[in-house]
C-alpha positions in Angstrom: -1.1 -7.4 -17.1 -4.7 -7.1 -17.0 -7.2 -5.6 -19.5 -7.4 -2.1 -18.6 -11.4 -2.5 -18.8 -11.2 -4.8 -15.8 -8.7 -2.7 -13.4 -11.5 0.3 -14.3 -14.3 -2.1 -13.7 -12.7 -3.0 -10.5 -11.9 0.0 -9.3 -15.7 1.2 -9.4 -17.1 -1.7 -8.0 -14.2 -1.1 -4.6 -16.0 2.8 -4.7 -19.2 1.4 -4.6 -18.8 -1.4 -1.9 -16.8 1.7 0.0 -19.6 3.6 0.0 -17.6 6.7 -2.3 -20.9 5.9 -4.5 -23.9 5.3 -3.2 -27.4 3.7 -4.2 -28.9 7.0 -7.0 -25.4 8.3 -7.3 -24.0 8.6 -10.9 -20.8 7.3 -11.6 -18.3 9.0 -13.9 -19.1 9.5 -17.6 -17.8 7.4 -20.7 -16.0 10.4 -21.7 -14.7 11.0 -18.3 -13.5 7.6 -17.3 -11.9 7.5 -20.7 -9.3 10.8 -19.5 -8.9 9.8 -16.2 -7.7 6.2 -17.1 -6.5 7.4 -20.1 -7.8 4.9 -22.1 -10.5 4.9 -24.9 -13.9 5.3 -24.9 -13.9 1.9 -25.9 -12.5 0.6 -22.7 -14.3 2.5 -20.7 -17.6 1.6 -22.0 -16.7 -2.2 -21.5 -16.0 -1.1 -17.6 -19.2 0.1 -17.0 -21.3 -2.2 -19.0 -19.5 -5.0 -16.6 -21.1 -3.3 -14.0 -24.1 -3.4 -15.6 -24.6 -7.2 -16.2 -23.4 -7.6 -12.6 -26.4 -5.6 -11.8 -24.8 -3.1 -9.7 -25.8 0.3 -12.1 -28.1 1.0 -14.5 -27.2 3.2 -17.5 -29.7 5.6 -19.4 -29.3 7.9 -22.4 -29.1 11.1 -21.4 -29.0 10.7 -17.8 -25.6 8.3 -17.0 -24.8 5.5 -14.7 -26.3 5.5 -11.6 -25.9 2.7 -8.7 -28.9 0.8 -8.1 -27.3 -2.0 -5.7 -24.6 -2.3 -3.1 -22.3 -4.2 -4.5 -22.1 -6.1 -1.1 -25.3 -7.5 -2.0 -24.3 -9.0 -5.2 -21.8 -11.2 -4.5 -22.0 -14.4 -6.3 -19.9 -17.5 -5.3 -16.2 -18.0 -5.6 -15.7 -14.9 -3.7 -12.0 -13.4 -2.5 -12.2 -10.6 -0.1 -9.4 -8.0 -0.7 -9.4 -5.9 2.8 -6.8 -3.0 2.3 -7.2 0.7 4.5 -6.9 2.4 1.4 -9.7 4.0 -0.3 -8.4 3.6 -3.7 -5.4 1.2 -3.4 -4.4 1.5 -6.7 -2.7 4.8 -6.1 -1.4 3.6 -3.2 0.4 0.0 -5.1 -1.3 -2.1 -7.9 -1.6 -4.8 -5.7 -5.3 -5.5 -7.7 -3.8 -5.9 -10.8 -1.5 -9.0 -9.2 -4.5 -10.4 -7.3 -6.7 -10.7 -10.8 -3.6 -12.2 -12.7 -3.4 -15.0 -10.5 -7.8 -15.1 -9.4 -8.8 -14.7 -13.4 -12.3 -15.3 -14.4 -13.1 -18.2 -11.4 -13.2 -15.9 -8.7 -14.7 -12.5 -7.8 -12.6 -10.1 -6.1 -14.3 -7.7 -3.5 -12.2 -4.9 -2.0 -13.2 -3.7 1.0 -11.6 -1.0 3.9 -10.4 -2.3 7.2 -12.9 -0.3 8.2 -16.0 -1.5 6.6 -14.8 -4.9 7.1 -15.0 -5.0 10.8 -18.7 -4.4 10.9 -19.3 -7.4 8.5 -20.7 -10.2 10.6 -19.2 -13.1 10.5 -21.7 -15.5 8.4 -21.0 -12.9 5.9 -17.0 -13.2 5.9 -17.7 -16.6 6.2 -19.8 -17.3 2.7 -16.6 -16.1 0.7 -13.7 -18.7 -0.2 -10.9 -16.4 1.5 -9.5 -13.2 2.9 -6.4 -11.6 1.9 -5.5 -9.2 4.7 -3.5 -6.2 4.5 -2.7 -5.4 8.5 -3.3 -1.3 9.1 -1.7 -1.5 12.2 -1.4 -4.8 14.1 -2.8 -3.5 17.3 -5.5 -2.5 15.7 -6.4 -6.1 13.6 -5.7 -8.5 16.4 -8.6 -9.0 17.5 -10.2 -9.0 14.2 -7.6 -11.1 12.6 -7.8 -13.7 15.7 -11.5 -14.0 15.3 -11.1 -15.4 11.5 -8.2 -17.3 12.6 -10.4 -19.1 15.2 -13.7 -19.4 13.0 -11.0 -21.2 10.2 -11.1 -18.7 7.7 -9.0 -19.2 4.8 -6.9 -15.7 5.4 -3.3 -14.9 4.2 -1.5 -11.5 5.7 -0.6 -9.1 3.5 2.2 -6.6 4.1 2.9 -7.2 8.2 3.1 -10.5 10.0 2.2 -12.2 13.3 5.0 -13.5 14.6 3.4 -15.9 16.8 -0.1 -16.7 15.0 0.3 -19.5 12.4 -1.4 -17.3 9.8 1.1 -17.3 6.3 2.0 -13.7 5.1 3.2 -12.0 2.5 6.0 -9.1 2.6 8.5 -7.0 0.8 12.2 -7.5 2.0 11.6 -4.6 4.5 15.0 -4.9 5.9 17.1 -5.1 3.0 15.1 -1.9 1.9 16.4 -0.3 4.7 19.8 -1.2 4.3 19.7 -0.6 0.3 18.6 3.1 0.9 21.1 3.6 3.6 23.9 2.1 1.4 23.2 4.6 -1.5 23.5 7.5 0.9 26.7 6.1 2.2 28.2 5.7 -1.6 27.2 9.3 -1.7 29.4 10.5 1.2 26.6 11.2 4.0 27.8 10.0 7.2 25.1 11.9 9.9 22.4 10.1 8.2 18.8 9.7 10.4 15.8 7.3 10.6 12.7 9.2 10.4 9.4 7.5 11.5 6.1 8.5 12.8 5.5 7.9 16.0 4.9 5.3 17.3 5.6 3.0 14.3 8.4 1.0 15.5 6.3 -1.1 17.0 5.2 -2.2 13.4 7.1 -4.7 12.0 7.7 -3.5 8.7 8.7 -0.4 9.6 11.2 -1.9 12.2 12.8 -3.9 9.8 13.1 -1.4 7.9 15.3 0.4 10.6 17.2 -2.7 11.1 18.3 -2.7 7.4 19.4 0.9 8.1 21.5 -0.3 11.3 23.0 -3.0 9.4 24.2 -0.4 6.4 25.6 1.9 9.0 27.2 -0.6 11.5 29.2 -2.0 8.0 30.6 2.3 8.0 31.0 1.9 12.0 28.5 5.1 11.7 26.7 6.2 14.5 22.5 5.7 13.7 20.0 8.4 14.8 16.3 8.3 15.3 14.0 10.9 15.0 10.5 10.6 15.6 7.6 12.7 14.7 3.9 13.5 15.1 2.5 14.8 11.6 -0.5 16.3 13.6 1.6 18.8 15.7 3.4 21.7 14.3 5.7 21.6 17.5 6.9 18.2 16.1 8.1 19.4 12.8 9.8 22.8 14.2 12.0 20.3 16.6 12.7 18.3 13.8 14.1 21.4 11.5 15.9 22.3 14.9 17.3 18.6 14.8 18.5 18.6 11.3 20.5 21.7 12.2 21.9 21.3 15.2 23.0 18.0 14.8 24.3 18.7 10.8 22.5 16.0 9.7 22.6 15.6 5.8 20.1 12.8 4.3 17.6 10.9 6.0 16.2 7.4 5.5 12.5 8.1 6.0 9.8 5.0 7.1 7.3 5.6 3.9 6.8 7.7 0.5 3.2 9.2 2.0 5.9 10.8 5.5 8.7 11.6 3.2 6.9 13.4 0.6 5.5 15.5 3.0 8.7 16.0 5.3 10.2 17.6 1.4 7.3 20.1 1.4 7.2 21.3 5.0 11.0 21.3 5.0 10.5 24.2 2.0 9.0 26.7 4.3 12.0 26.5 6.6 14.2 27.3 3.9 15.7 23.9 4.0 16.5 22.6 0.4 16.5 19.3 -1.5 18.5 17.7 -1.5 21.2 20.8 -1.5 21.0 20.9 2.0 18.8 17.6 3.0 19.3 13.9 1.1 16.3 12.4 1.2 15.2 8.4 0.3 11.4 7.1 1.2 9.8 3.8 0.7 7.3 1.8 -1.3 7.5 4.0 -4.7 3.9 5.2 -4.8 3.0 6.7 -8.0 3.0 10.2 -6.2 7.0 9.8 -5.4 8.0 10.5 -9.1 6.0 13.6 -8.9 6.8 15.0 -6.2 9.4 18.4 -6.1 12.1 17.1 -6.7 11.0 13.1 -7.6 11.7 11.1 -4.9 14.5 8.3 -4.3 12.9 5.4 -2.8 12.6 1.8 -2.4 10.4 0.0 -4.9 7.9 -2.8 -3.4 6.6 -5.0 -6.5 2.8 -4.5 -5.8 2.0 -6.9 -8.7 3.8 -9.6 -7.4 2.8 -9.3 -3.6 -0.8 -9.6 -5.2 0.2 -12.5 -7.5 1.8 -14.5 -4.5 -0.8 -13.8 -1.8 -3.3 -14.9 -4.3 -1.3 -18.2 -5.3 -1.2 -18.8 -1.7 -5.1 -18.2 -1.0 -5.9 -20.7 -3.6 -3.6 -23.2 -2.3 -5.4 -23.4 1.3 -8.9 -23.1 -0.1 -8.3 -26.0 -2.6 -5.6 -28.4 -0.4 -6.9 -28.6 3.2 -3.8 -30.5 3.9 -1.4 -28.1 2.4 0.7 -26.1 4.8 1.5 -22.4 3.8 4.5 -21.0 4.5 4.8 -19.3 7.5 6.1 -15.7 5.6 7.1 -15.2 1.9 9.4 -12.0 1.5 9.3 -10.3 -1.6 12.6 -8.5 -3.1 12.7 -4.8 -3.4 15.1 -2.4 -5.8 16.3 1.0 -4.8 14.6 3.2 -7.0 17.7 7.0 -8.1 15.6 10.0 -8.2 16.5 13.4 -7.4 16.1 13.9 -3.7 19.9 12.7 -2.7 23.0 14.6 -3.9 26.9 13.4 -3.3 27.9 15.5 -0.1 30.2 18.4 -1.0 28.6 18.7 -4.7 
């Protein structure tokens, strides 16, 4: 585990290259940082005087931090690139904290948005040692992710995969997640169990291996699979879905991610549809957000820390061997993760 100073330190430094701070803004307070993180003052004092000697913020009695640089602008050498869609990935999965086990004090980690990324020129990707890549949607990075693959970038793929680009990747075992979550619903007597995704996901790798794991849970039952699909933008969408559920007497679904399935358990409220009375519910990834939510959420757990650690480890090994061949995919395990949101059928 990292200090927490440096995880604070890092997570400023990502809003600041993100543009969530910009050049005059002041950052959070001591004091504040200190609650937030719930840390000391201490620690939260080192996180911004980091910033400091990096030169990125000045700090002034009486009148706070405030950014004075772009971080972007900084950079020394011995850079990784962290490219993630998240604006504050650490809510999302502490990937960072596995990334700066493994990178330590050699190498500087940036974090930036797909987004941001993509407007970087070349020459600029180019002056860091390596990109670890987490895919947004595939046919969104192609081109982006061919154009580093052609100008021999040191890259490793986090999260999705190419299956037909020689570029090693790093994933959770999607498809036994699927099946794991499937199985617990089984062993608690649901038999009209559905796949919900957003549309059009299954074209996403993860995601459909995820539904692969479900088939393979359900084929061992001789169960019959079901797939909804819907669009979280259009309030037609969820009303079919409701109509779905009750026409069809279907009693737990398998739903593609935590972010989708918390929000299925809070529409479903207003249409009097209970969990998991009525509804079994299981997500996936284990976001921080899933233990809170009403009630906490089954789900699958994805160790963050060690899909950092191992993307990392892998990085390094291509920048520092150029005669070492990386693995074409390294699948992490997952762990099915009892919370509240499934019930035994007929309890």
């Amino acid at each position: 585990m990292e200090p927490k100073y440096k995880l604070i330190y890092q997570s400023l430094k990502d809003d600041i290259i993100n543009k969530k701070y910009s050049i005059g803004d002041k950052l959070p307070s001591e004091i504040q940082l200190a609650a937030d993180y719930k840390v000391s003052r201490i620690t939260s004092k080192r996180a911004l005087t980091e910033l400091e000697n990096d030169g990125l913020v000045t700090r002034q009695a009486g009148v706070g931090t405030i950014v004075q640089k772009d971080a972007l602008e900084t950079i020394q050498k011995k850079e990784i690139i962290f490219v993630i869609p998240f604006a504050n990935n650490n809510e999302f999965g502490d990937y960072t904290n596995g990334l700066l086990q493994v990178l330590g004090d050699k190498y500087q980690l940036t974090t930036i948005t797909n987004e941001v990324f993509r407007k970087l020129p070349m020459d600029r990707v180019k002056s860091a040692e390596g990109v670890i890549y987490y895919i947004e949607t595939l046919d969104k990075e192609i081109e982006t992710i061919t154009n580093l693959y052609l100008h021999n970038v040191p890259i490793v793929i986090l999260d999705k995969f190419f299956e037909d680009l020689p570029i090693p990747a790093v994933t959770s075992d999607n498809f036994n997640g699927g099946f794991l979550a499937t199985k617990e619903l089984l062993k608690n007597k649901h038999r009209n169990i559905s796949y919900l995704m957003v549309t059009p996901k299954l074209s996403e790798a993860s995601v459909r291996s995820r539904f692969f794991g479900y088939l393979s849970a359900l084929n061992e039952k001789q169960t019959v699979p079901s797939v909804l699909k819907i669009n979280l933008e259009q309030d037609d969408d969820l009303t079919d879905l409701v109509q779905q559920i009750k026409t069809n007497n279907i009693t737990a679904l398998v739903i593609e991610n935590d972010v989708v399935a918390i929000k299925i358990m809070n529409e479903l409220r207003d249409f009097d549809i209970k969990i998991p009375q009525d509804l079994s519910i299981v997500g996936f990834d284990n976001i921080q957000a899933s233990k809170l939510s009403y009630p906490a959420l089954t789900t699958i757990d994805q160790n963050f820390v060690s899909l950092g650690q191992h993307s990392a480890k892998i990085l390094l090994k291509i920048i520092n061997d150029p005669a070492y061949i990386a693995p074409e995919r390294t699948v992490i395990p997952v762990t099915l993760i009892k919370r509240q949101s499934i019930q035994k059928l007929g309890d």
